[in-house]
C-alpha positions as a printed Julia matrix, in Angstrom:
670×3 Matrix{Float64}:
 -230.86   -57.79  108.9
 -231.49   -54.15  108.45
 -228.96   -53.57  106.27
 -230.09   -56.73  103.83
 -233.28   -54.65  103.62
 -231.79   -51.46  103.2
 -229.96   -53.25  100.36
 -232.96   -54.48   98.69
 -234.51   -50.86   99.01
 -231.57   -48.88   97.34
 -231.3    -51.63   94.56
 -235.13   -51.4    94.0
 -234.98   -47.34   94.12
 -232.3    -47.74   91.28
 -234.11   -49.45   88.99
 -237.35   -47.91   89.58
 -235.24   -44.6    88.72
 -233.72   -46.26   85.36
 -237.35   -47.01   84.28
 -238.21   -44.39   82.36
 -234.86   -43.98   80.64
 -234.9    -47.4    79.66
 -238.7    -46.87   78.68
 -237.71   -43.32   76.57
 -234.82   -45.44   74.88
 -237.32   -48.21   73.67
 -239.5    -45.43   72.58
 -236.94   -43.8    70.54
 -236.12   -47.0    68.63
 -239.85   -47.75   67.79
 -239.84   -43.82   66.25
 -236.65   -43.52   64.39
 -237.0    -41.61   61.66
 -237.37   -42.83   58.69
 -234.63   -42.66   55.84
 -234.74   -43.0    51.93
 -231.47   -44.27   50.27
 -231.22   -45.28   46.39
 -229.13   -48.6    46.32
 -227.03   -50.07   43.45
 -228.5    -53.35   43.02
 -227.41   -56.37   40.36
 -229.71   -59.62   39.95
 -226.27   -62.16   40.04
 -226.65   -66.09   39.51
 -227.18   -68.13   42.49
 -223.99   -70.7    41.93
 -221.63   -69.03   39.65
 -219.8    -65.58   41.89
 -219.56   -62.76   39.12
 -221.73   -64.11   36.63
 -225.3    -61.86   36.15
 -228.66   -63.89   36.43
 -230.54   -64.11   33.2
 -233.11   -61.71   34.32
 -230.44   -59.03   35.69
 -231.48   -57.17   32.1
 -234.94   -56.69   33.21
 -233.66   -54.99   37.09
 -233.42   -51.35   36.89
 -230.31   -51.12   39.0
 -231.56   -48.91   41.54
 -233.41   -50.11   44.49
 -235.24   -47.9    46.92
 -234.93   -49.19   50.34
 -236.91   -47.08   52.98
 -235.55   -47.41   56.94
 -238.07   -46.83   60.01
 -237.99   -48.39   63.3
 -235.37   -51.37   63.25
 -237.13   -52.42   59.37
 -235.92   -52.17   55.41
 -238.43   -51.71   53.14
 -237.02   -52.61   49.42
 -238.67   -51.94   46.52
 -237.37   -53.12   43.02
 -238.4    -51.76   39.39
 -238.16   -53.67   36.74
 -238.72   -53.41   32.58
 -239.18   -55.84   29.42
 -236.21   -57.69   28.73
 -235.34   -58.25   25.12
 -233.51   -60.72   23.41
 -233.86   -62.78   19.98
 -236.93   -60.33   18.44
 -238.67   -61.55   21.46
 -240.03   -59.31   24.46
 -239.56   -61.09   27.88
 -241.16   -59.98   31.69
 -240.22   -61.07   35.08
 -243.48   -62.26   36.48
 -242.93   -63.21   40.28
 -240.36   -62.48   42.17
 -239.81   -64.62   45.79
 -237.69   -64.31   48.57
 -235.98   -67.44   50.81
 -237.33   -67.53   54.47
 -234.99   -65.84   56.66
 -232.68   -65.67   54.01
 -231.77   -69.31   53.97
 -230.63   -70.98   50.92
 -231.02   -73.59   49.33
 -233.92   -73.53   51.82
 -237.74   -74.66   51.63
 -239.74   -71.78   52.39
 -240.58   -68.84   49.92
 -242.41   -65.73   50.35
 -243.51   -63.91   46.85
 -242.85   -59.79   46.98
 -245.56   -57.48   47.56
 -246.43   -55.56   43.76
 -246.69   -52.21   44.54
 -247.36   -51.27   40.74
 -248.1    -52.93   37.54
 -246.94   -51.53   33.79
 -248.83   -52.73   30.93
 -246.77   -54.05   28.27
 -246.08   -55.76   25.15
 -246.25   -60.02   25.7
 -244.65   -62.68   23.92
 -247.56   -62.89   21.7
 -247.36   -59.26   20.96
 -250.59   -58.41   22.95
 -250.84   -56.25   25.62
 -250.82   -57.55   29.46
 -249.97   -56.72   33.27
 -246.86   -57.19   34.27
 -244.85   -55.77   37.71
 -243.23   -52.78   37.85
 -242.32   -52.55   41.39
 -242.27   -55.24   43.68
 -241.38   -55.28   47.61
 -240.53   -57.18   50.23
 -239.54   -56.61   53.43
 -237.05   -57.69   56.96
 -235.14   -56.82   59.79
 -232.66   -53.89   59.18
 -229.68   -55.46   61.02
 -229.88   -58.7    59.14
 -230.48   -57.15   56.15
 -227.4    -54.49   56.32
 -225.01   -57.91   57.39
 -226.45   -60.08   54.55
 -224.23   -60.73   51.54
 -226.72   -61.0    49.61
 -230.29   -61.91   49.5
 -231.52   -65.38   48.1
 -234.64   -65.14   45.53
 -236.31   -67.46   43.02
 -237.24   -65.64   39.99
 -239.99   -66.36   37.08
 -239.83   -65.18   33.81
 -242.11   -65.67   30.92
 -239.89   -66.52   28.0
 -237.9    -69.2    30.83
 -241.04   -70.59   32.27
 -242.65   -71.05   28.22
 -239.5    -72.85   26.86
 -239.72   -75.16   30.14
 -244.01   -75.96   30.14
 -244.95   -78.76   27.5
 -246.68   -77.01   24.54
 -247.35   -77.99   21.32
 -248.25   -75.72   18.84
 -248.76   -71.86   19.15
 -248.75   -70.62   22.56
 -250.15   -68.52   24.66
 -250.46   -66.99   28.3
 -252.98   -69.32   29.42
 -250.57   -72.46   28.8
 -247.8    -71.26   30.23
 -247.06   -73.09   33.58
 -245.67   -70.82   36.25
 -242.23   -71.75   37.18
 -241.47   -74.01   35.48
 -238.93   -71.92   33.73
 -237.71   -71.04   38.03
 -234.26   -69.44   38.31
 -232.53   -69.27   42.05
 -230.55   -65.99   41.93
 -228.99   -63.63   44.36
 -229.76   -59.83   45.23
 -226.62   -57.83   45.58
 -226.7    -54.28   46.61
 -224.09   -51.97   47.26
 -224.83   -50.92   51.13
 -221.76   -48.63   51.3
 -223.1    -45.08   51.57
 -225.97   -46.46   53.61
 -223.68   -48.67   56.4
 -221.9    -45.04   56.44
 -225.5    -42.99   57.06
 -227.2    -45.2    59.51
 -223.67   -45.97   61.04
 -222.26   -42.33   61.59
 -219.28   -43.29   59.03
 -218.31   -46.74   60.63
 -219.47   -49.68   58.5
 -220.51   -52.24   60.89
 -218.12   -55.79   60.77
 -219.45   -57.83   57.97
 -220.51   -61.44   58.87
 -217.96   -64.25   59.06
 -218.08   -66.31   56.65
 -219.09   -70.13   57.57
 -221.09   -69.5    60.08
 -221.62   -73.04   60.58
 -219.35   -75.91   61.29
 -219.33   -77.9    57.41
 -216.52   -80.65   59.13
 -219.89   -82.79   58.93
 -220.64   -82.04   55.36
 -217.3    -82.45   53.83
 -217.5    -85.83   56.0
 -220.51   -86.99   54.1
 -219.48   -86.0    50.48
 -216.5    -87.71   51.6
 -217.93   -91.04   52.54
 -221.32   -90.85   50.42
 -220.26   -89.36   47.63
 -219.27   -90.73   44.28
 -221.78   -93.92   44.73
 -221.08   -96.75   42.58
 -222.83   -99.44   40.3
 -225.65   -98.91   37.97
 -228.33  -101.6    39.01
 -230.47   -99.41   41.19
 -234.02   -97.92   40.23
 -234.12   -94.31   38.3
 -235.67   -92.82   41.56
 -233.16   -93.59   44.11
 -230.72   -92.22   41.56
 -233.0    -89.12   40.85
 -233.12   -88.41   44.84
 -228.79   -89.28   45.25
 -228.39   -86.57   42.47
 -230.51   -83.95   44.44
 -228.77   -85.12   47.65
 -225.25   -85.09   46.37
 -225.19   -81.79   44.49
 -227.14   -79.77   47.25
 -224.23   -80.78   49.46
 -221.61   -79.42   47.17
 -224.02   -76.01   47.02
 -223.77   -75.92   50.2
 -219.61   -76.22   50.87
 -219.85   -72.55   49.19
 -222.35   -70.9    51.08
 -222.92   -69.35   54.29
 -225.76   -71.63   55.38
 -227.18   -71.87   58.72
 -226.25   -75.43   61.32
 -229.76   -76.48   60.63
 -229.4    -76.69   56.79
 -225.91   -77.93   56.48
 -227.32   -80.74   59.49
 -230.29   -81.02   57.32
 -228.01   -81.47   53.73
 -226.12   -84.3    56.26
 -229.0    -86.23   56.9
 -230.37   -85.71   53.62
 -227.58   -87.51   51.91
 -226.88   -90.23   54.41
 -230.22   -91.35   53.59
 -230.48   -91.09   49.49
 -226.8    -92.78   49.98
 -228.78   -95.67   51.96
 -231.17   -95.59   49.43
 -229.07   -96.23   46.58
 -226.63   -98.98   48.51
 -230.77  -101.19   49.34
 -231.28  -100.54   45.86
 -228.6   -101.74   44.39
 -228.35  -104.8    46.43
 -229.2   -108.35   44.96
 -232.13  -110.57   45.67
 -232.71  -114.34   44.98
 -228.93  -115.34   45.97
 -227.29  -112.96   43.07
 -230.08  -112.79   40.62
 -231.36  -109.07   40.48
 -234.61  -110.15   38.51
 -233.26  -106.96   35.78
 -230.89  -105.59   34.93
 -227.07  -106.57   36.08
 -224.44  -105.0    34.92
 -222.07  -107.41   36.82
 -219.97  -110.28   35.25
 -221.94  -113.08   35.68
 -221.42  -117.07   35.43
 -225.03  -118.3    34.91
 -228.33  -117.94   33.56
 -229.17  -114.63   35.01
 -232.81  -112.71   34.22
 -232.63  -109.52   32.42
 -229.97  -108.15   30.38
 -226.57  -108.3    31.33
 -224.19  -105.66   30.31
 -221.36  -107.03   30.82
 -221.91  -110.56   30.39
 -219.65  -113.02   31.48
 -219.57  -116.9    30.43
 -223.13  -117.2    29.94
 -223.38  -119.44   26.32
 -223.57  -115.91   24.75
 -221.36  -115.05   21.67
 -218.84  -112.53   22.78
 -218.69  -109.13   20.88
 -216.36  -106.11   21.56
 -218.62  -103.73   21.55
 -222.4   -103.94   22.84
 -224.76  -101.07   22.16
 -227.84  -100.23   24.36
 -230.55   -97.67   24.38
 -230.67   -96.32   27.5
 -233.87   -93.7    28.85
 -232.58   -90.31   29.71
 -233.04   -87.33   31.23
 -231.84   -83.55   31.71
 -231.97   -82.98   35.35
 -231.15   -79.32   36.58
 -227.27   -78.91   38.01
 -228.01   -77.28   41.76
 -231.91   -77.55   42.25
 -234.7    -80.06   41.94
 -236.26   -80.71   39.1
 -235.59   -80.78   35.08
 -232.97   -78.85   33.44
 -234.77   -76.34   30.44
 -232.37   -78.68   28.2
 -235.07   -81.36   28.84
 -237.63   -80.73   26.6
 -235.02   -80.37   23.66
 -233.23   -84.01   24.59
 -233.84   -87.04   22.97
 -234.6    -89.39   25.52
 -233.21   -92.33   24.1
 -228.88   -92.15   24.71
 -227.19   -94.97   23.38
 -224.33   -96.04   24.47
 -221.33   -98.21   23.17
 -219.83  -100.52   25.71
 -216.13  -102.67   24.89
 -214.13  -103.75   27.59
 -214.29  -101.1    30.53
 -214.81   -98.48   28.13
 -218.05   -96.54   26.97
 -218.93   -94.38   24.29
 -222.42   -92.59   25.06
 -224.67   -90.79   22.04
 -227.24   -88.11   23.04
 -229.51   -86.31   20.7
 -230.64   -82.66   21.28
 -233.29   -81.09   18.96
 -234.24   -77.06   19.21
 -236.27   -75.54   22.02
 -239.09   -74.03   20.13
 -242.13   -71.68   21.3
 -244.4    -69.87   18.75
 -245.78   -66.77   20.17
 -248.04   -64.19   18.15
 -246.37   -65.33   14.45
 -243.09   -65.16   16.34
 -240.83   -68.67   17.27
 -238.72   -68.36   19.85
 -236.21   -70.96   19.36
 -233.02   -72.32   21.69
 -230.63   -74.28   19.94
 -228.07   -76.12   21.82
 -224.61   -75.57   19.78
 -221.89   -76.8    22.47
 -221.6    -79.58   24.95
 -218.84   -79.68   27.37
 -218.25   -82.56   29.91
 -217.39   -81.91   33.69
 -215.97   -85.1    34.85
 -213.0    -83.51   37.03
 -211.84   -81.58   34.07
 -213.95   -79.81   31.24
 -214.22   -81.1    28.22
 -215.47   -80.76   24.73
 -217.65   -83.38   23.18
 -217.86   -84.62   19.84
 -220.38   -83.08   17.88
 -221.83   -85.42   14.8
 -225.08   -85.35   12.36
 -228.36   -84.42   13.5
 -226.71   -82.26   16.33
 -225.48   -85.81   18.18
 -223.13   -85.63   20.14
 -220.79   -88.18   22.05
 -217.85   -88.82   24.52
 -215.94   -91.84   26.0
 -215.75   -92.67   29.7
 -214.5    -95.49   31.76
 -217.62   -96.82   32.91
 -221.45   -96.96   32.36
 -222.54   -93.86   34.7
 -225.86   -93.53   35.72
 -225.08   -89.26   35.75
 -222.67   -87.23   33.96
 -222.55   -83.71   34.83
 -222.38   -81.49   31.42
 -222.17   -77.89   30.73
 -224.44   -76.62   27.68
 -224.32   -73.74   25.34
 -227.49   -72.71   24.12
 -227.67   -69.74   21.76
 -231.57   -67.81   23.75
 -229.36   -67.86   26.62
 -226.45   -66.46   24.98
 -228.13   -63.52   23.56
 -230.08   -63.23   26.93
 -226.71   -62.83   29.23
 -225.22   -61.02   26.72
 -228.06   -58.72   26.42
 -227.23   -58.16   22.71
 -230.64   -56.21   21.93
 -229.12   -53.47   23.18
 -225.82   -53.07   21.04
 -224.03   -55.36   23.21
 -221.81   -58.21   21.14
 -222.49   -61.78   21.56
 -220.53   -63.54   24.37
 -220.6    -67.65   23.2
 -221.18   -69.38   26.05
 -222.05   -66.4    28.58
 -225.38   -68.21   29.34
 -224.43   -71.18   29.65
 -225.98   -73.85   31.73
 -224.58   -76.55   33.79
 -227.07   -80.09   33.73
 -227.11   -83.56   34.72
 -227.88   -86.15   32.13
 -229.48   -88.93   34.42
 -229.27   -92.4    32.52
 -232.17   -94.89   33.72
 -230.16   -97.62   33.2
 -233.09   -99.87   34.72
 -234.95   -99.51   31.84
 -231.47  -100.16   29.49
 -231.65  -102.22   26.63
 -229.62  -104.22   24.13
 -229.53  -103.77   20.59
 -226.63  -104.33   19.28
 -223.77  -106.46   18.89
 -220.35  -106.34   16.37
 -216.76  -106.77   16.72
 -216.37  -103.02   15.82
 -218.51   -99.69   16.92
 -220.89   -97.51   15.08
 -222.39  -100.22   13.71
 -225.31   -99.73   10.83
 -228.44  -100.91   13.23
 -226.76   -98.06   16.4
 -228.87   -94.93   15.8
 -232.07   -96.68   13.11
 -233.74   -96.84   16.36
 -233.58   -93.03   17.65
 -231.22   -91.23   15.73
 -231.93   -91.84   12.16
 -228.47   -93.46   11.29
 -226.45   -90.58   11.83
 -222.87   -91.1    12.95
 -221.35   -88.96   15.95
 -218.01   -89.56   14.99
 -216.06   -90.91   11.9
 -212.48   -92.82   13.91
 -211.94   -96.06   12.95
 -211.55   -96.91   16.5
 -213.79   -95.97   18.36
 -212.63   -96.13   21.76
 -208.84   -94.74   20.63
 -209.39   -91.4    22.18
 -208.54   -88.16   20.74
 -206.7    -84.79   22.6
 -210.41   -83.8    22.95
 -211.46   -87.21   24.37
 -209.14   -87.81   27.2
 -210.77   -87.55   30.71
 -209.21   -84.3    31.23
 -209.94   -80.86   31.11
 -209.73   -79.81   27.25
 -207.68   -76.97   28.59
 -205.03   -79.28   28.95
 -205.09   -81.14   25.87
 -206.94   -79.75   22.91
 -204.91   -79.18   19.71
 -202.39   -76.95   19.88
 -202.26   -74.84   16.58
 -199.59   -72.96   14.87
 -201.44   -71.85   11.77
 -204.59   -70.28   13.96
 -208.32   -71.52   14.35
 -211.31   -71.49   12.16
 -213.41   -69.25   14.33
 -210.35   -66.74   14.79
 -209.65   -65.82   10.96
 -209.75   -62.21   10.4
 -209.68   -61.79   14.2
 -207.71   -58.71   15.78
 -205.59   -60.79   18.11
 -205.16   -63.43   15.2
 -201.53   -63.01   15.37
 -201.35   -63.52   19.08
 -203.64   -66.28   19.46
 -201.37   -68.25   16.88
 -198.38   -67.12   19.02
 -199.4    -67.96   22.23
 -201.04   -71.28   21.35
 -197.74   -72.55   19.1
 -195.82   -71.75   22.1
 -197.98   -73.78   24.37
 -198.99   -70.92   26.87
 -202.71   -71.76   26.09
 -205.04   -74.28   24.22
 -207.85   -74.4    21.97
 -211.34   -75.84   22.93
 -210.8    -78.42   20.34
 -212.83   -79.16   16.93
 -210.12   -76.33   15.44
 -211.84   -73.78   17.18
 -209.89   -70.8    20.17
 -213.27   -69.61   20.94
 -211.53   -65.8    21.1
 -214.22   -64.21   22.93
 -215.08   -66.37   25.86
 -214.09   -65.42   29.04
 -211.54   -66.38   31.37
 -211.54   -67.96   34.53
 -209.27   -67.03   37.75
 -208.1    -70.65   37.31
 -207.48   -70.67   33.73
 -205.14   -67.51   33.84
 -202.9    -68.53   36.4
 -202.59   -71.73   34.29
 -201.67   -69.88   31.23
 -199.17   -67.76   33.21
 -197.82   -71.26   34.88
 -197.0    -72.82   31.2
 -195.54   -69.08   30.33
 -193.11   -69.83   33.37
 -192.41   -73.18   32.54
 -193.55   -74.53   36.03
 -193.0    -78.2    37.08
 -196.2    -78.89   38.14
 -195.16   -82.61   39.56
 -193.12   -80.02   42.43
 -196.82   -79.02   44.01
 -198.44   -81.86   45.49
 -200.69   -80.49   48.03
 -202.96   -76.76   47.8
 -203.41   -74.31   50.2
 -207.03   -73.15   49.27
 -209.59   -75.39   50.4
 -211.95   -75.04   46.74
 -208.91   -75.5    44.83
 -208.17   -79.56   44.28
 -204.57   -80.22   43.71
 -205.42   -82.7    40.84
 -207.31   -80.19   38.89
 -205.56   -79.0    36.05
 -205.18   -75.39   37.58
 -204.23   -76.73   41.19
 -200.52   -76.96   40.82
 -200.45   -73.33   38.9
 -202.77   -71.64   41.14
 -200.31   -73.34   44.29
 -197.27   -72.53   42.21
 -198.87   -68.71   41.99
 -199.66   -68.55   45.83
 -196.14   -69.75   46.62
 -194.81   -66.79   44.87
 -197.17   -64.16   45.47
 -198.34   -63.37   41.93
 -202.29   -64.21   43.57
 -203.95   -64.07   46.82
 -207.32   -66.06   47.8
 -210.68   -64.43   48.28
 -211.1    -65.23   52.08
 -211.85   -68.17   53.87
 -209.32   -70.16   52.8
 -210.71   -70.43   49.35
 -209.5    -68.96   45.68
 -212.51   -69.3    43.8
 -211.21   -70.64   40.41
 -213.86   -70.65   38.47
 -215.17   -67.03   38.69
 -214.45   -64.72   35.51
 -211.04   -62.71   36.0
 -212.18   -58.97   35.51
 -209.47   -56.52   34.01
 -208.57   -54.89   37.0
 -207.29   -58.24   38.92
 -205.65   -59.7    35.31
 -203.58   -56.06   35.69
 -202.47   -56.82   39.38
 -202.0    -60.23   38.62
 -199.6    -59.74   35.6
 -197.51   -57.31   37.5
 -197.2    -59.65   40.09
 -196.02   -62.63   37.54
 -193.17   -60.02   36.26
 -192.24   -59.08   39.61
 -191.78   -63.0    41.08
 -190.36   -64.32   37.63
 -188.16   -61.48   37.32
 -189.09   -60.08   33.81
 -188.12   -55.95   33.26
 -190.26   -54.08   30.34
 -189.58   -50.88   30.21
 -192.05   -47.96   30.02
 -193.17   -47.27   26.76
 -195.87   -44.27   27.29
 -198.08   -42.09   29.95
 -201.1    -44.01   31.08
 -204.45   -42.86   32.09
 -207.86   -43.61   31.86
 -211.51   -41.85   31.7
 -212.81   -44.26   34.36
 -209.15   -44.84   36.17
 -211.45   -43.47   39.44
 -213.67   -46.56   39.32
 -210.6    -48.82   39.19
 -210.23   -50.35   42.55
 -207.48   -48.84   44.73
 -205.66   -52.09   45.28
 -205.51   -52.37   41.52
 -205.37   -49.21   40.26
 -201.03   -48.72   40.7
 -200.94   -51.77   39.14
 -203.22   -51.4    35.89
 -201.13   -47.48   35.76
 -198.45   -49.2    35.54
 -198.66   -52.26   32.91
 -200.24   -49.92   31.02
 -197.5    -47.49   30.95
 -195.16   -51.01   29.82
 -197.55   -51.41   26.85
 -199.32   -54.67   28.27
 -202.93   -53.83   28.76
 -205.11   -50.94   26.95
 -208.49   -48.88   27.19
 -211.32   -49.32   25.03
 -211.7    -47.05   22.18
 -213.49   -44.42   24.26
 -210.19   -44.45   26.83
 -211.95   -46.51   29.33
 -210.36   -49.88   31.11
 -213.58   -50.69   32.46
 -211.97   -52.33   35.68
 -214.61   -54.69   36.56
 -214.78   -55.97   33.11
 -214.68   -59.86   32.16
 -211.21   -60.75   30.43
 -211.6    -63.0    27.01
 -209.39   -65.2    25.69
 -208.08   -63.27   23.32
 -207.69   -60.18   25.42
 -205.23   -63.03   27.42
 -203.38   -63.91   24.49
 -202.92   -60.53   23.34
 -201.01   -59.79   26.81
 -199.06   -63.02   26.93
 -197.87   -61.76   23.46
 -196.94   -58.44   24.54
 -194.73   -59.78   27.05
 -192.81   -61.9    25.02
 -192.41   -58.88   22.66
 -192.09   -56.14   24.98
């Protein structure tokens, strides 16, 4: 017994001893000194990796982030942005509770100090300079990034319903909302606070998404058209939050929350669309039917109705946005009356889009939408007619078809070309969802061929989206495929690439088949290029047989896209790697420096020998990366790849596609 308590009294001396160590160490933390660093920083686009936010021109990029007792304190500076004669502010800047996204909960930053400045309407106002916010150092120096929602004048004007000229007073806040990510470059810091040890950097899914790629699985892709425009609405959020979501580190709670989420607006849809009064819907059906049936039938069965082969209907729609809630800016410049042609199982739908227009102190700012691409497990072009129409074919009457737009404001915005920068088509643009209320569809039409005189009298002032005989005979442009595959090849060159400086190669490369045009005649020679679409090019160069890869080994790369068997067929032998986590990340602009590693890779595995043709160096070669820097040395020493007129290679450049011809070319004529 005594020596239990003898026991208890040395264990309780011990501790008693440790006290005020342990009570000096808490001490210390609470007072650690405080540190100033100055932190690279780029506003970057919430869903798109590599691609800058629209308001990433109005970020100075340096932040100033302030460290004392286990906290960051970041402030931000920001400036007018200008684009299209106009003069642009960020107004309010949030941040995502506990850095959760998509989440529900936003905080707006502390302004620490306001500029005035020059308004849309050419008056002077208040506008942040410096705004703040504020977290926990360790989660902060282990975050990727950090998830905001940004509002900017010009954005949340073209987005609030004003007629007339505008001004300040009128202009609903947020409405114009952009998601975005922070991104700072925490190098030199991790190194400071870490005594030259950066600390491990978060694994990536930190939560178990078996569950969510479950769901998609079995609720995704819901069929049939007869349900109501809300239940459709709330699927759409549902369904594309998930998808978000697959490509994020999100916490259990939100990809549990994104599970229950969809099993329910899947629910919804499947009570919705279901029958009452034995079979008779009471409005719409868009079944075949055998008997008198209320409503309109779309595809109408034996019914004592004259048959036609094609029926036209006007059909309500709306531009919802592609990730978040809400409308897409594209809204307000949509015609909301679609029409669409229906014979057999195939459809022909007609949109309308007029310009986005906001007059601001004798100034208009105006958006005009001059491309529409459709993203129906491909990417393709469609058909652009009178009165900026616009139309496509499908195999069935969709209640939402997923678009990507090209809108000229947000070109000149992204490619920040008020400050000598050239103008990137298509660097801003948007992806949408036209939702169709087929609910409210209605018949107006029928003839034994389409395009008939009554079609657009309604809506569209009889202007014709297409001139084919037929219709529903679909064109290289048409097919439901990625344009990439199939637009026109050309031999003889483009319209947009006349008097271009890789003319010649562009005509090469696309006569040989190594790459494709966008279709309407046009290369578009100054887009960028995707990770995806340059091992494809590279595949064709090579001659690969795609029908020998039947399965991929990256989990965001689908085997049926048209990349998936070139990206496999690259993986196989060596010419890429993935980006971690088992993924590739396809659609991400290629910059310069990976296109370099990439194409020496391609030469090494198909066993092509150039020889050296000159001595290669650049003014920036120490920013190149130094897993890419042998290998841009060296294919620029073959001839392949060169600087910029000032002898820079600007490593973390985007590639175009005629930068990519250009190389493809030099290859062939090394």
């Amino acid at each position: 017994m005594k020596k239990k308590i003898m026991a208890w009294v040395l264990a309780f001396l011990i501790i008693f001893l440790q006290m005020p160590t342990l009570a000096f160490a808490e001490a210390k933390e609470e007072n650690q000194a405080e540190k100033t660093y100055t932190i690279p920083v780029q506003l970057m686009h919430a869903y798109n990796p590599g691609k800058a936010s629209m308001g990433n021109g109005a970020l100075i990029h340096e932040a100033k982030v302030v460290v004392k007792d286990g906290k960051v304190q970041v402030d931000l500076t920001f400036k007018g942005l200008e684009f299209m004669n106009m003069y642009g502010h960020l107004t309010k800047l949030f941040v995502y509770k506990d850095n959760i996204f998509p989440g529900t909960e936003t905080s707006p930053m502390k302004v620490i100090e306001n500029m005035q400045d020059t308004g849309l309407d050419g008056k002077t106002h208040t506008f942040p300079k410096v705004l703040r916010f504020e977290m926990d150092q360790k989660a902060f120096l282990q975050a990727e990034c950090i998830w905001v929602q940004v509002n900017v004048d010009a954005m949340d004007a073209l987005n609030s319903n004003m007629q007339g000229e505008a001004s300040y007073d009128k202009i609903i806040q947020g409405a114009g909302a952009q998601n975005a990510k922070l991104v700072f470059d925490l190098t030199e810091m991790k190194k400071d606070l870490e005594g030259g040890e950066e600390p491990p950097s978060p694994q990536p899914g930190i939560a178990d998404k078996k569950a969510l790629i479950k769901a998609i699985q079995d609720y995704g892709n819901a069929g049939g058209e007869a349900y109501t425009y809300e239940s459709n609405t709330r699927y759409i959020k549902a369904y594309q939050n998930a998808l978000t979501l697959l490509g994020l580190d999100a916490s259990q709670k939100v990809i549990n929350e994104a599970v229950k989420n969809l099993k329910s607006a899947y629910e919804g849809l499947v009570k919705a669309q279901t029958p009452s009064n034995g079979g008779n819907s009471g409005g719409n059906n868009f079944n075949t039917g055998t008997g008198n049936q209320n409503g309109n039938n779309l595809n109408p069965g034996n019914n004592n109705q004259q048959q036609a082969n094609v029926i036209t209907y006007q059909v309500p729609v709306e531009v919802l946005k592609a990730f978040d809630s809400g409308y897409s800016m594209a809204n307000n410049a949509i015609n909301h009356t679609a029409y669409v042609e229906v014979s057999k199982n195939q459809c022909r739908y007609n949109v309308q889009f007029g310009p986005m227009q906001r007059n601001f102190g004798g100034k208009t700012l105006t958006g005009n939408l001059y491309n529409l691409f459709i993203l129906d497990g491909g990417e393709r072009q469609a058909n652009q007619g009178a009165n900026n129409t616009w139309s496509w074919i499908m195999n069935k009457k969709a209640d939402k078809v997923r678009i990507k737009v090209w809108v000229d404001a947000m070109d000149h915005i992204a490619s920040d070309t008020e400050h000598g920068n050239p103008l990137i088509k298509g660097k801003g643009a948007q992806e949408a969802i036209l939702s169709l209320n087929w609910n409210q569809a209605k018949e107006v039409s029928r003839s034994g061929t389409a395009n008939n005189n009554n079609l657009f009298q309604a809506g569209f002032q009889n202007s014709q989206t297409t001139t084919n005989t037929d219709p529903f005979k679909q064109t290289e442009t048409q097919k439901t495929v990625t344009s990439q595959e199939t637009a026109i090849k050309s031999k003889t060159g483009f319209s947009d690439t006349n008097g271009h400086w890789a003319k010649t190669a562009i005509d090469y490369v696309t006569g040989k088949g190594y790459f494709m045009g966008i279709g309407g005649g046009k290369f578009a020679p100054d887009e960028t290029t995707t990770r995806g679409q340059f091992v494809t090019v590279l595949g064709r160069m090579a001659q690969v047989k795609t029908k020998d890869y039947s399965s991929s080994s990256f989990s965001d790369v689908a085997i049926s896209s048209y990349y998936g068997p070139y990206v496999e067929w690259a993986a196989k032998k060596q010419i890429i790697q993935g980006v971690g986590d088992g993924k590739y990340d396809p659609n991400r602009t290629i910059s310069r420096e990976e296109m370099a590693l990439m194409i020496r890779n391609f030469l090494k595995a198909t066993g092509r020998t150039i020889k050296e043709k000159q001595a290669a160096s650049f003014a920036d070669q120490e920013e190149i990366s130094p897993w890419a820097k042998d290998a841009v040395l060296e294919m620029a020493k073959l001839g392949l790849v060169k600087g910029t007129d000032k002898g820079n290679f600007e490593p973390r450049g985007p590639f175009t596609r005629a930068q990519v011809a250009q190389v493809l070319y030099n290859i062939d004529h090394h």
